[in-house]
Biopython code that builds the backbone (N, CA, C, O; Angstrom):
import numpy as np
from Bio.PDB.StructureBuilder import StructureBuilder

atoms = [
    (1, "UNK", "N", (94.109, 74.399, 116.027)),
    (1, "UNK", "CA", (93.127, 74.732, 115.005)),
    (1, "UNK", "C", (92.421, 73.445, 114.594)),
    (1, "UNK", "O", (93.017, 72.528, 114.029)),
    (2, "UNK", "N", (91.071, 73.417, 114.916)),
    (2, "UNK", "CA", (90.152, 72.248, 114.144)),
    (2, "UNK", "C", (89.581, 72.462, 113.093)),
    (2, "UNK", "O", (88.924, 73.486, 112.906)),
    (3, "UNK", "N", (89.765, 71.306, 112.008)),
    (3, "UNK", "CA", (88.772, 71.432, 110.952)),
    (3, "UNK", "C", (87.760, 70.830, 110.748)),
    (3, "UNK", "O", (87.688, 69.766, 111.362)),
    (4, "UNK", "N", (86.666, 71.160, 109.923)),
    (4, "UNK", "CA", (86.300, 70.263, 109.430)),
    (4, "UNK", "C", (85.391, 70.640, 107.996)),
    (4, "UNK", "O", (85.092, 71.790, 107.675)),
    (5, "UNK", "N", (85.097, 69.643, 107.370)),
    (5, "UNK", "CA", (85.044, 69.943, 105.986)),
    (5, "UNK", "C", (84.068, 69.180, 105.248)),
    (5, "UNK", "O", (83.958, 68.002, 105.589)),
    (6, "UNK", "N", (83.467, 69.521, 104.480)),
    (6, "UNK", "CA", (82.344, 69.067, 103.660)),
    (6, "UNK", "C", (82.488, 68.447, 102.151)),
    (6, "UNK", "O", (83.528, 68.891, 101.664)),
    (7, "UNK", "N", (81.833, 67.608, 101.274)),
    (7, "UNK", "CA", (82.222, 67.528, 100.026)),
    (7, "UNK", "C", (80.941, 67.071, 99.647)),
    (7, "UNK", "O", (80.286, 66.209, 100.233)),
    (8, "UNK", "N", (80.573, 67.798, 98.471)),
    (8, "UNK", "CA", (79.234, 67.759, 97.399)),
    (8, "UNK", "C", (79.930, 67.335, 96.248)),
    (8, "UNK", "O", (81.037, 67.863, 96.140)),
    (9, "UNK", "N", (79.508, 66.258, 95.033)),
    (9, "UNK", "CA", (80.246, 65.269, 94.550)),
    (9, "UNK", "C", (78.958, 65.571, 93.119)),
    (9, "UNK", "O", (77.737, 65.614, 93.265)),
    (10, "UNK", "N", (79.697, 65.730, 91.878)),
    (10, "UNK", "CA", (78.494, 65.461, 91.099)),
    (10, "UNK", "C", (77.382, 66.541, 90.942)),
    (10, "UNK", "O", (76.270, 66.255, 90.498)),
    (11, "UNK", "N", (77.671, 67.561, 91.256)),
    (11, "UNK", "CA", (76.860, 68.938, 90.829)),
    (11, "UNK", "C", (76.981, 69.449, 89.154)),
    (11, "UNK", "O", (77.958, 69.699, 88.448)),
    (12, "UNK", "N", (75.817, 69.467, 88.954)),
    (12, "UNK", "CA", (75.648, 70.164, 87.455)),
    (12, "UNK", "C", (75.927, 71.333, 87.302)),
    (12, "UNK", "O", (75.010, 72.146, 87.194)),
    (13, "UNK", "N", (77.061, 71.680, 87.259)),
    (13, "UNK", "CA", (77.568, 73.316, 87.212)),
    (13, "UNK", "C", (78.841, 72.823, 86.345)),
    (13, "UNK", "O", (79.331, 71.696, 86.292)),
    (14, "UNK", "N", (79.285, 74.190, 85.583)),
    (14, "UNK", "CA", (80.753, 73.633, 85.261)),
    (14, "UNK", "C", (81.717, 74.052, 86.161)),
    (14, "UNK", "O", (81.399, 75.099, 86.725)),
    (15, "UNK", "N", (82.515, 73.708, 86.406)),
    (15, "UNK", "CA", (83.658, 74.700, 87.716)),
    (15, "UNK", "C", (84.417, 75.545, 87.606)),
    (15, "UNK", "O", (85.294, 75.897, 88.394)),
    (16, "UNK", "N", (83.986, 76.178, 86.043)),
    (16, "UNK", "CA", (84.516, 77.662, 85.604)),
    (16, "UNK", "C", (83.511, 78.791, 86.377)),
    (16, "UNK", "O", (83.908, 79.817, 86.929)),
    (17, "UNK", "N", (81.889, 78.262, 86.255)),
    (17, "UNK", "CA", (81.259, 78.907, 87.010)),
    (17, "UNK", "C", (81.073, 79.118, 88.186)),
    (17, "UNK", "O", (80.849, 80.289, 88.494)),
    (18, "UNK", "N", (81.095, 78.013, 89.337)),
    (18, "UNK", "CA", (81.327, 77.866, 90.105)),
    (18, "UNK", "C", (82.158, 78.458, 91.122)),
    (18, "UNK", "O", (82.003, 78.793, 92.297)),
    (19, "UNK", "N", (83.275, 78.476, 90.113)),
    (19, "UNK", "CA", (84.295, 79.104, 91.061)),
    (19, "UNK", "C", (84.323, 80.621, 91.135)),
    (19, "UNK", "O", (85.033, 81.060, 92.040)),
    (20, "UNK", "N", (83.648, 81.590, 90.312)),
    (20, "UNK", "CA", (82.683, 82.630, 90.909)),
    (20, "UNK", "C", (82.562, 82.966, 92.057)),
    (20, "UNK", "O", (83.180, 83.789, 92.734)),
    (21, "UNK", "N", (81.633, 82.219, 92.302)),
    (21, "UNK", "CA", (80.865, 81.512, 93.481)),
    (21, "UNK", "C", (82.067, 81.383, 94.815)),
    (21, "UNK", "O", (81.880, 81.986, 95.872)),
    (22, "UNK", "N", (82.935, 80.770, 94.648)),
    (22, "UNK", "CA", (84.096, 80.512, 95.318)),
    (22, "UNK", "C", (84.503, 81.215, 95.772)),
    (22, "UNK", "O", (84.540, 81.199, 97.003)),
    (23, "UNK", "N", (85.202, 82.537, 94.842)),
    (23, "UNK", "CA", (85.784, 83.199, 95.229)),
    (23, "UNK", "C", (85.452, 84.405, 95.947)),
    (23, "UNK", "O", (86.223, 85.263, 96.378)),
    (24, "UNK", "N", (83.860, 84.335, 96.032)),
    (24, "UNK", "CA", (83.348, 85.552, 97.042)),
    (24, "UNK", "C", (83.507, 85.060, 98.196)),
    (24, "UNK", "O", (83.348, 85.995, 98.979)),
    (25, "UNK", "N", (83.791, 83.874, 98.907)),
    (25, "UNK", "CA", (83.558, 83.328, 100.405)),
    (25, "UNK", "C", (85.215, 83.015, 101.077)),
    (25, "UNK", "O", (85.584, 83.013, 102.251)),
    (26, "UNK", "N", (85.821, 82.819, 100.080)),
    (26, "UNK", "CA", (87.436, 82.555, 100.736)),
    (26, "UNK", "C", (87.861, 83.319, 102.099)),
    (26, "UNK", "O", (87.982, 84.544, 102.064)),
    (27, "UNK", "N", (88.024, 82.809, 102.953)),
    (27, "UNK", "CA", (88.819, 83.774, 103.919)),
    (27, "UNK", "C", (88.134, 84.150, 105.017)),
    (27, "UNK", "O", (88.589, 84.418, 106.130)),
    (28, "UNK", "N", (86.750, 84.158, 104.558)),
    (28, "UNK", "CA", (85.125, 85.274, 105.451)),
    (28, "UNK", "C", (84.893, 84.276, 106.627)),
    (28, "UNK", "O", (84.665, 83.082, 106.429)),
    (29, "UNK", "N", (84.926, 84.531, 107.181)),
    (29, "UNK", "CA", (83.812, 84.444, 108.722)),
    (29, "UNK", "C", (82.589, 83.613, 108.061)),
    (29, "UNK", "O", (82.344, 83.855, 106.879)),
    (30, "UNK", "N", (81.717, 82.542, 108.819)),
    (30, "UNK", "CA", (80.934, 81.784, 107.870)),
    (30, "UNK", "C", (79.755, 82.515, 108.122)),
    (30, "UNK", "O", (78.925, 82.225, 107.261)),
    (31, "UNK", "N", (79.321, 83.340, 108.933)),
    (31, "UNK", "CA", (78.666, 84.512, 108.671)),
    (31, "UNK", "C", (78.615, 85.326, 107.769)),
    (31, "UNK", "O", (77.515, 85.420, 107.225)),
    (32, "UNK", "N", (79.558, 86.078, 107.336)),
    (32, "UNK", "CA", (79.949, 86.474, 106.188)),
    (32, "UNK", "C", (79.876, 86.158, 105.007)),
    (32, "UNK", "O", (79.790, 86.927, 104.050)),
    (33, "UNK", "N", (79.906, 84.947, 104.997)),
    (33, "UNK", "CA", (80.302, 83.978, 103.655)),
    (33, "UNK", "C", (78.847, 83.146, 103.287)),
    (33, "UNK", "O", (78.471, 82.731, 102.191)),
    (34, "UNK", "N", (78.329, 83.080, 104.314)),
    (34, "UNK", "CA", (76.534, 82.621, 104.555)),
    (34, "UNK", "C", (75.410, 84.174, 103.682)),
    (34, "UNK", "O", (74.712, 84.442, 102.704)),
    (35, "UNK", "N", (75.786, 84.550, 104.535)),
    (35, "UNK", "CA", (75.014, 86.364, 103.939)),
    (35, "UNK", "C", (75.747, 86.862, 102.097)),
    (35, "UNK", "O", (75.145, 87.162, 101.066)),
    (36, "UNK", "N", (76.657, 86.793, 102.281)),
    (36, "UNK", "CA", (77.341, 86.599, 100.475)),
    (36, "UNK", "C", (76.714, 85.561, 99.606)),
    (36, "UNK", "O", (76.215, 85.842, 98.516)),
    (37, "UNK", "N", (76.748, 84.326, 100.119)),
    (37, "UNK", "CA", (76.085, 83.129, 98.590)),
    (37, "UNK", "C", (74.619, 83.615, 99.017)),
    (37, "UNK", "O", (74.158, 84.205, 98.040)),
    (38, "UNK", "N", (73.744, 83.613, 100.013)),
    (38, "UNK", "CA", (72.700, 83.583, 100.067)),
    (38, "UNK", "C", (71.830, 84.821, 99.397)),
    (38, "UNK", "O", (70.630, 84.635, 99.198)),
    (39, "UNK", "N", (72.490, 86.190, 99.021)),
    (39, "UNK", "CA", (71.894, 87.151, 98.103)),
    (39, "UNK", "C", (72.896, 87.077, 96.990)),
    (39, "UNK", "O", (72.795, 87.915, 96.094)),
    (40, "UNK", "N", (73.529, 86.485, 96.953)),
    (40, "UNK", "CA", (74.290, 86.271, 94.904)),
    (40, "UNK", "C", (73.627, 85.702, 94.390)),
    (40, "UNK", "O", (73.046, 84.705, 94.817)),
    (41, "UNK", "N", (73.533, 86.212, 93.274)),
    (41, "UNK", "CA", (72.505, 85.606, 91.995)),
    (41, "UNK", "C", (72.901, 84.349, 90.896)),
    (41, "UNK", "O", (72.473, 83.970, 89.805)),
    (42, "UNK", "N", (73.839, 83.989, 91.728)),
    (42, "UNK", "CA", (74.657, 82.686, 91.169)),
    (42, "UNK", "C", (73.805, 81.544, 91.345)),
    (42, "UNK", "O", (73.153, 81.359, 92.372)),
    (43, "UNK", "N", (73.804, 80.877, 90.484)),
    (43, "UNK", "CA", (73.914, 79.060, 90.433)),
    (43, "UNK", "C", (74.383, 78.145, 91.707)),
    (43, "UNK", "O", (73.881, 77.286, 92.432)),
    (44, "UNK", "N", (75.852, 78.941, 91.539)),
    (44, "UNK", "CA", (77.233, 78.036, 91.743)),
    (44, "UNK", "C", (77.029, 78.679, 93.556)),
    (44, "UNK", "O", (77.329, 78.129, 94.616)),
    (45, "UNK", "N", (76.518, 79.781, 93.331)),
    (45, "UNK", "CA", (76.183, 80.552, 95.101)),
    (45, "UNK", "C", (75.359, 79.391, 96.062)),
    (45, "UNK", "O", (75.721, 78.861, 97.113)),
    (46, "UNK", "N", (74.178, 79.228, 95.311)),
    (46, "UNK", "CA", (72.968, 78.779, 95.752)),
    (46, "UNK", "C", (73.709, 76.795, 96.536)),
    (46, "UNK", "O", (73.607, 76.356, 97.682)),
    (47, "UNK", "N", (74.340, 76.170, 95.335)),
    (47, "UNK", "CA", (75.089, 75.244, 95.561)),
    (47, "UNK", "C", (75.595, 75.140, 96.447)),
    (47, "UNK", "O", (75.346, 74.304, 97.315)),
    (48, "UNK", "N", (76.759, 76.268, 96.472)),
    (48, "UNK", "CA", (78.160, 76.131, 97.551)),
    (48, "UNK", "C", (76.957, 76.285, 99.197)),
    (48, "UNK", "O", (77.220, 75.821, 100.307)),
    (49, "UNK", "N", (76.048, 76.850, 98.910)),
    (49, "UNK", "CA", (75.879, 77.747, 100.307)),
    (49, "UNK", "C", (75.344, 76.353, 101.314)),
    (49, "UNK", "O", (75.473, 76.305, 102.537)),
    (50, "UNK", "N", (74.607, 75.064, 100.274)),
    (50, "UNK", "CA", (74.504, 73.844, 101.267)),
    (50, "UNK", "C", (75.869, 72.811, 101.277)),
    (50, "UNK", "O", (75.794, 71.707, 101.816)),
    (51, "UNK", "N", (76.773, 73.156, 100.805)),
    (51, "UNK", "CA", (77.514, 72.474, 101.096)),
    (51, "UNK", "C", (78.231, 73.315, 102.344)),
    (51, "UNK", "O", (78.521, 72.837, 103.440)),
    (52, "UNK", "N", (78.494, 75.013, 101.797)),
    (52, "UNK", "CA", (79.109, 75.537, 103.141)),
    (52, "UNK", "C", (78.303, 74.764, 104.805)),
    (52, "UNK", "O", (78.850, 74.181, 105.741)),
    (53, "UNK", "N", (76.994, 75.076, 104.583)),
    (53, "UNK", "CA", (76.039, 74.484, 105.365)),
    (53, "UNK", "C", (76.270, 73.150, 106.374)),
    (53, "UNK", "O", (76.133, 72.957, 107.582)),
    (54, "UNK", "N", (76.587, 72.541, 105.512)),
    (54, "UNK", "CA", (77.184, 70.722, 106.101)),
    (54, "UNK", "C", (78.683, 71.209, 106.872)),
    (54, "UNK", "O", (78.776, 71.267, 108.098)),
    (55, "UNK", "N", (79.451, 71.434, 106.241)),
    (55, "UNK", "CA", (80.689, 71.889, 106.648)),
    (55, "UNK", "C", (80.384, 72.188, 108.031)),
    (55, "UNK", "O", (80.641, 71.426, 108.963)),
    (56, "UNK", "N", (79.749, 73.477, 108.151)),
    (56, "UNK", "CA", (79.599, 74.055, 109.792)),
    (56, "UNK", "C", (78.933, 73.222, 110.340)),
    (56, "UNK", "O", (79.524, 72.683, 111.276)),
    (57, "UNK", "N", (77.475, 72.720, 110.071)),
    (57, "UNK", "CA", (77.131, 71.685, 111.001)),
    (57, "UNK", "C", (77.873, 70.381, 111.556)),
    (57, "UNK", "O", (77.775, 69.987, 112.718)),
    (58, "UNK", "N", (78.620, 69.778, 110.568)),
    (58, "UNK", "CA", (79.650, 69.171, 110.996)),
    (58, "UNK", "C", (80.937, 69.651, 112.270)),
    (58, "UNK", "O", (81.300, 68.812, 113.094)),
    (59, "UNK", "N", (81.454, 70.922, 112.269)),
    (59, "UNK", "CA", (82.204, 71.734, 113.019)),
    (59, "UNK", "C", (81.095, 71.780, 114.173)),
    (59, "UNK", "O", (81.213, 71.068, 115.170)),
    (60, "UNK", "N", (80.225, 72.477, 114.030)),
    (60, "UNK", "CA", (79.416, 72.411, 115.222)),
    (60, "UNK", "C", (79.162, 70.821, 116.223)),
    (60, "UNK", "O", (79.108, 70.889, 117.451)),
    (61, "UNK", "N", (79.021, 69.416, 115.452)),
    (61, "UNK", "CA", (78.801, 68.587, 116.156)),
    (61, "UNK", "C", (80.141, 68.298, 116.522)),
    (61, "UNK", "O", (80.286, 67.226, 117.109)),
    (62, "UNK", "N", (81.095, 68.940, 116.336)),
    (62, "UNK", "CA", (82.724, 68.538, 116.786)),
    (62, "UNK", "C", (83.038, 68.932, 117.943)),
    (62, "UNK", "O", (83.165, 68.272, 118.974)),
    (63, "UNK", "N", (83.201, 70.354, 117.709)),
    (63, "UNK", "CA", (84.002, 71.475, 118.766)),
    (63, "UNK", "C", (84.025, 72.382, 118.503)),
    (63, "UNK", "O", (84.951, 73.004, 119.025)),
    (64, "UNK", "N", (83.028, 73.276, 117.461)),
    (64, "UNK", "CA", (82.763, 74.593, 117.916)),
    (64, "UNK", "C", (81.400, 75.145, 117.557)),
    (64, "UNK", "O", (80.417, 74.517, 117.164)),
    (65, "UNK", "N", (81.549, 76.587, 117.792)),
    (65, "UNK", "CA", (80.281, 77.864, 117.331)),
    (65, "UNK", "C", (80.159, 78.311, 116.545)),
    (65, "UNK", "O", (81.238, 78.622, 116.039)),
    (66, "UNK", "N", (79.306, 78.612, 115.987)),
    (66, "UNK", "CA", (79.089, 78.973, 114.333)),
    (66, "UNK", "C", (79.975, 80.291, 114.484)),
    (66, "UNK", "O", (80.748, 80.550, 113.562)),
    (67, "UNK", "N", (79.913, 81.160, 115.614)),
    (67, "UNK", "CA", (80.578, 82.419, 115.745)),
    (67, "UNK", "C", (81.843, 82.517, 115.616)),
    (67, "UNK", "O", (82.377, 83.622, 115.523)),
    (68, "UNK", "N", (82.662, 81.162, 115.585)),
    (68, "UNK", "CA", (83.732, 80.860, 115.629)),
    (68, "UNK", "C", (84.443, 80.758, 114.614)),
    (68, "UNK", "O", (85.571, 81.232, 114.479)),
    (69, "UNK", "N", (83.726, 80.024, 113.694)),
    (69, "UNK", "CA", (84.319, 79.661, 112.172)),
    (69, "UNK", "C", (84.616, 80.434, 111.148)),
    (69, "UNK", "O", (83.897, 81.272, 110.604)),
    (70, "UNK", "N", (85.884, 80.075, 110.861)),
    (70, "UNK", "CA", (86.257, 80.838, 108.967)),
    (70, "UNK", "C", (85.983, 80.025, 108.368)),
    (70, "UNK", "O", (85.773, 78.856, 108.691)),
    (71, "UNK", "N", (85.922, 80.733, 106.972)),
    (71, "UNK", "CA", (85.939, 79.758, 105.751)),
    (71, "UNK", "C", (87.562, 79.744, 105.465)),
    (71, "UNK", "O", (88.212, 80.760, 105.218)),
    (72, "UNK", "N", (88.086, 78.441, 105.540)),
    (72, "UNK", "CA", (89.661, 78.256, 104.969)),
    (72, "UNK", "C", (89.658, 77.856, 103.658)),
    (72, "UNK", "O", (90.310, 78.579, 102.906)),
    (73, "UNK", "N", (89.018, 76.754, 103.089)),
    (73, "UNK", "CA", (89.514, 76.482, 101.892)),
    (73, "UNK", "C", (87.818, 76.246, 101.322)),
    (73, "UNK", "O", (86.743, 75.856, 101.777)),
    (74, "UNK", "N", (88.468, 76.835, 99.859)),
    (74, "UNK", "CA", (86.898, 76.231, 98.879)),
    (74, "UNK", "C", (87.737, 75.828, 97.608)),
    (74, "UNK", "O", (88.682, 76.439, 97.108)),
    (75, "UNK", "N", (87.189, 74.716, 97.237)),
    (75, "UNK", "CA", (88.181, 73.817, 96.156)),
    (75, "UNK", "C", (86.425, 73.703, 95.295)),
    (75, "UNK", "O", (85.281, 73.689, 95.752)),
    (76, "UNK", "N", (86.928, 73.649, 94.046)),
    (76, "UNK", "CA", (85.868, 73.459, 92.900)),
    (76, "UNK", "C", (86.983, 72.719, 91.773)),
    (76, "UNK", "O", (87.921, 73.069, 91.057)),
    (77, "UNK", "N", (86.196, 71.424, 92.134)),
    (77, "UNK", "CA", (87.544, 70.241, 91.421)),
    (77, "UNK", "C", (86.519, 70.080, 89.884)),
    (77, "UNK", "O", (85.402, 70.592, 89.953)),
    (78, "UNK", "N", (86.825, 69.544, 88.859)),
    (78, "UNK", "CA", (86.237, 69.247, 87.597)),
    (78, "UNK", "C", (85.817, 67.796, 87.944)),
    (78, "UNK", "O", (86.569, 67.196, 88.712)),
    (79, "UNK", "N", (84.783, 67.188, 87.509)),
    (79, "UNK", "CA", (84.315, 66.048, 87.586)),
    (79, "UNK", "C", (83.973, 65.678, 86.593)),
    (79, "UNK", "O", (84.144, 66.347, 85.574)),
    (80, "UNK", "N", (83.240, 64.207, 86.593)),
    (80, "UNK", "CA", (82.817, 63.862, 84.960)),
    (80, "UNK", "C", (82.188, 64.623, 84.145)),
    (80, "UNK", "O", (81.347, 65.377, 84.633)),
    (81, "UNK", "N", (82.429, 64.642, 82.587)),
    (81, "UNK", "CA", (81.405, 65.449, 81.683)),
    (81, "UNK", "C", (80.372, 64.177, 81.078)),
    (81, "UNK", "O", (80.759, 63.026, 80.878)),
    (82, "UNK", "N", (78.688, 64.788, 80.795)),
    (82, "UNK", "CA", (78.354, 64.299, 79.989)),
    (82, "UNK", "C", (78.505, 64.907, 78.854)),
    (82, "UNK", "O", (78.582, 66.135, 78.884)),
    (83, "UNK", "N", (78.595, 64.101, 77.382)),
    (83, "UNK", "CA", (79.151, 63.937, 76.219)),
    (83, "UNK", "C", (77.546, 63.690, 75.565)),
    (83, "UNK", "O", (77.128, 62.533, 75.604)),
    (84, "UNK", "N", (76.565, 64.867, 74.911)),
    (84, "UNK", "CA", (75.575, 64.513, 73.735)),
    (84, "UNK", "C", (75.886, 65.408, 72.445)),
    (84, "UNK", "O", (76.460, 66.486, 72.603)),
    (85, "UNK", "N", (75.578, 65.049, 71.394)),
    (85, "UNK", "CA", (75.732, 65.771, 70.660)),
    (85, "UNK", "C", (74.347, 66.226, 69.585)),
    (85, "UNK", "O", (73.315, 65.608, 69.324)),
    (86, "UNK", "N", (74.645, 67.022, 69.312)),
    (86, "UNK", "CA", (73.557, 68.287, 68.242)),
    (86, "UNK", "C", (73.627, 68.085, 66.878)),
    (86, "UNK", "O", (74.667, 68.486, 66.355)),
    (87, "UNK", "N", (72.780, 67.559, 66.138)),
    (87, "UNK", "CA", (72.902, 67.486, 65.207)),
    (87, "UNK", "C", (73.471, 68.880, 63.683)),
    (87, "UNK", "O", (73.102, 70.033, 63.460)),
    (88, "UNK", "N", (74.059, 68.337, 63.274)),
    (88, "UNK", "CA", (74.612, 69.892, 62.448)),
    (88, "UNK", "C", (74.263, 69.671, 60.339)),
    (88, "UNK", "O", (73.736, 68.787, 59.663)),
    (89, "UNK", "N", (74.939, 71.069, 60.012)),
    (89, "UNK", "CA", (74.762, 70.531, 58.429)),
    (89, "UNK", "C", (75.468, 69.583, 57.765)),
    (89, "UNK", "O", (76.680, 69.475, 57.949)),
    (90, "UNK", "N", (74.800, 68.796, 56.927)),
    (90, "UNK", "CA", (75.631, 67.781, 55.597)),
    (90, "UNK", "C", (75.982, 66.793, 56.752)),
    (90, "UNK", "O", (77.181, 66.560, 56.592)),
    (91, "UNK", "N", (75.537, 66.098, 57.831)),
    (91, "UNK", "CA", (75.432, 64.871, 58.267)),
    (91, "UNK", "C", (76.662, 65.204, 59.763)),
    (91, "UNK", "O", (76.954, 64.406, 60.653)),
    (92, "UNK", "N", (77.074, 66.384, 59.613)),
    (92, "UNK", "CA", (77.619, 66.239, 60.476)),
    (92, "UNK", "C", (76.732, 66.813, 62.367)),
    (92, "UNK", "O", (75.529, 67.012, 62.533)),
    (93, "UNK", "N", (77.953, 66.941, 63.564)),
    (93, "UNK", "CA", (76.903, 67.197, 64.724)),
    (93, "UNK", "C", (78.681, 67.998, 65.266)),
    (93, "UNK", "O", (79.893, 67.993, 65.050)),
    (94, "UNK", "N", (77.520, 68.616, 66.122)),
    (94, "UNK", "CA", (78.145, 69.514, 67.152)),
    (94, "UNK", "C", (78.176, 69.079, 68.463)),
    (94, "UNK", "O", (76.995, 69.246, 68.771)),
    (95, "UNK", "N", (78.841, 68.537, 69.663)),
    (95, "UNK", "CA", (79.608, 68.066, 70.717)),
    (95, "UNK", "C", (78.474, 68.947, 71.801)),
    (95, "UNK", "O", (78.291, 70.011, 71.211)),
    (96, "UNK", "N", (78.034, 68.958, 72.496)),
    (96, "UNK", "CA", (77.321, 69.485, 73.983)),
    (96, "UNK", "C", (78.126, 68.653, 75.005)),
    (96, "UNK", "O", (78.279, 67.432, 74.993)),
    (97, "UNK", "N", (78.490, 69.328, 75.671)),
    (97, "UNK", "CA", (79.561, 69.269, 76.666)),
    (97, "UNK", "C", (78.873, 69.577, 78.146)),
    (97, "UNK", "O", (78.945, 70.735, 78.556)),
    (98, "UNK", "N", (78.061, 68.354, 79.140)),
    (98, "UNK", "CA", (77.602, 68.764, 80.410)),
    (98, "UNK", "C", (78.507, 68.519, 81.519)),
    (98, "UNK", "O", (78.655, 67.448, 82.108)),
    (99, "UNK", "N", (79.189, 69.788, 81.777)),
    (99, "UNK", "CA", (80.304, 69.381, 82.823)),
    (99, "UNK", "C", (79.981, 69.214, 84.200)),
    (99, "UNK", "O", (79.748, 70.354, 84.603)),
    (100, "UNK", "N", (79.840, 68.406, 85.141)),
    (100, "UNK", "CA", (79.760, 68.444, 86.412)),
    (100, "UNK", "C", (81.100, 69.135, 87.332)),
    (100, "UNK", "O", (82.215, 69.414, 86.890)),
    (101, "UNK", "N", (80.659, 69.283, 88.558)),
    (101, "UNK", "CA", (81.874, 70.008, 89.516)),
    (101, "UNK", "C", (81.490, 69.176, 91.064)),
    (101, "UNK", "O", (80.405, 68.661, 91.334)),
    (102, "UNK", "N", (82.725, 69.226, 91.957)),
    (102, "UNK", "CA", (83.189, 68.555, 92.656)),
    (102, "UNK", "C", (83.422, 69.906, 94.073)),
    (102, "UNK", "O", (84.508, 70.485, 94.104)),
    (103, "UNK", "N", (82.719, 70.141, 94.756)),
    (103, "UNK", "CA", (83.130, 71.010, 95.541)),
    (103, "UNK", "C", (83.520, 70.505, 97.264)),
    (103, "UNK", "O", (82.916, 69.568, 97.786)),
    (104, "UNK", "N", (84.422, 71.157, 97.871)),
    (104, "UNK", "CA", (84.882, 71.176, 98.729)),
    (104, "UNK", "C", (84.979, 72.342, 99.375)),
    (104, "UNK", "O", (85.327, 73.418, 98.890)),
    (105, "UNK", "N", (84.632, 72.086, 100.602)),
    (105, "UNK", "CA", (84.528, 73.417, 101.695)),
    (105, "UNK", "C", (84.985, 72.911, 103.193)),
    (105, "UNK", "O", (84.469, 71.944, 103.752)),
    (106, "UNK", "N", (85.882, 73.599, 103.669)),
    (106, "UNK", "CA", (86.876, 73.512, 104.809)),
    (106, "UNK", "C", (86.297, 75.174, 105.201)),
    (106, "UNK", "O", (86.110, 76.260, 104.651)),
    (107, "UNK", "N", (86.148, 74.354, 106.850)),
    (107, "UNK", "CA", (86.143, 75.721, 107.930)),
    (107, "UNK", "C", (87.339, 75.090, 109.049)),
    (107, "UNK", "O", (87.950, 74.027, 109.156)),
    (108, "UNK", "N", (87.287, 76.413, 109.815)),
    (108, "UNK", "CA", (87.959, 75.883, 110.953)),
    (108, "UNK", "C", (87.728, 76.958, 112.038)),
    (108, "UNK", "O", (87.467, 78.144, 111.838)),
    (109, "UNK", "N", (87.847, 76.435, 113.023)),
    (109, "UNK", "CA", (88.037, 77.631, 114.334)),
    (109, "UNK", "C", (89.532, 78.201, 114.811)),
    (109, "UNK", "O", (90.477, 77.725, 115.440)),
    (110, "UNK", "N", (89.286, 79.256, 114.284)),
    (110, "UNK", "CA", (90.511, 80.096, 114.599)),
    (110, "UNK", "C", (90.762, 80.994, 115.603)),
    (110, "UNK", "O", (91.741, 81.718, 115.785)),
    (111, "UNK", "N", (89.096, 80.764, 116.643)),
    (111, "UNK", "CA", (89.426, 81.281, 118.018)),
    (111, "UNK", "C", (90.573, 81.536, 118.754)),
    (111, "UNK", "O", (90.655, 82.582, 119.397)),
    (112, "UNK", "N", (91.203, 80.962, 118.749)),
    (112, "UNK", "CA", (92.274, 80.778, 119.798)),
    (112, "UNK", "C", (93.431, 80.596, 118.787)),
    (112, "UNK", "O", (94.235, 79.717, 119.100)),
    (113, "UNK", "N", (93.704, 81.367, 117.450)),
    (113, "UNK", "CA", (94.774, 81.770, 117.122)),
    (113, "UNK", "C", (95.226, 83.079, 116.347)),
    (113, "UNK", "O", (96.286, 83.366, 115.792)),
    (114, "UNK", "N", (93.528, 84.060, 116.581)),
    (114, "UNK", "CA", (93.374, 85.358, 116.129)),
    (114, "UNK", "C", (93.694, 86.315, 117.821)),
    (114, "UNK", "O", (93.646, 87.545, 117.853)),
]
sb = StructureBuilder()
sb.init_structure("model")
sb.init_model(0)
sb.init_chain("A")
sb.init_seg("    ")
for serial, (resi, resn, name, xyz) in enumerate(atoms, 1):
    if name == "N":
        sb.init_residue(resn, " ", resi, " ")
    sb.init_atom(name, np.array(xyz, "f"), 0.0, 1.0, " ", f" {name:<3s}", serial, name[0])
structure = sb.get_structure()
């Protein structure tokens, strides 16, 4: 079994949302999983679907066919937050919280063990 795998670093999504997104492609055929983010009305869809993207092209310049590939793993790690805050009543402020996400996408060819 070969892998190979992609990583998008620093996306403006939080990875509560994201992982949405995630969890429609786990497991699928990258056909499958290509045709799923590409009509979801997600954010976190639109995202994953160029990172899925790199992933296979990468597999493809390795050792295999797009016809070939699953999706094995999708990881949506937490990354830095930006920290501004909102001003509030009697001098005080309210915290805005911009979370970034960290995604990871693993395919592999499982030709020759289905």
């Amino acid at each position: 079994m070969h892998l190979a795998r992609a990583v998008s670093k620093y996306m403006r999504i939080s990875p509560q949302k994201a992982r949405l997104a995630a969890g429609l492609v786990r497991g699928k055929s990258v056909d499958e999983a290509t045709t799923q983010l590409k009509f979801c009305r997600l954010k976190g869809g639109r995202m994953l679907l160029k990172t899925l993207d790199s992933a296979v092209a990468n597999a493809e310049q390795k050792y295999a066919r797009r016809e070939d590939l699953v999706v094995v793993e999708v990881k949506v790690d937490v990354g830095p937050t930006i920290k501004r805050a909102k001003p509030k009543n009697r001098g005080g402020r309210h915290p805005i919280l911009k979370r970034m996400s960290h995604f990871t996408v693993i395919v592999a060819n499982l030709e020759g063990v289905r």
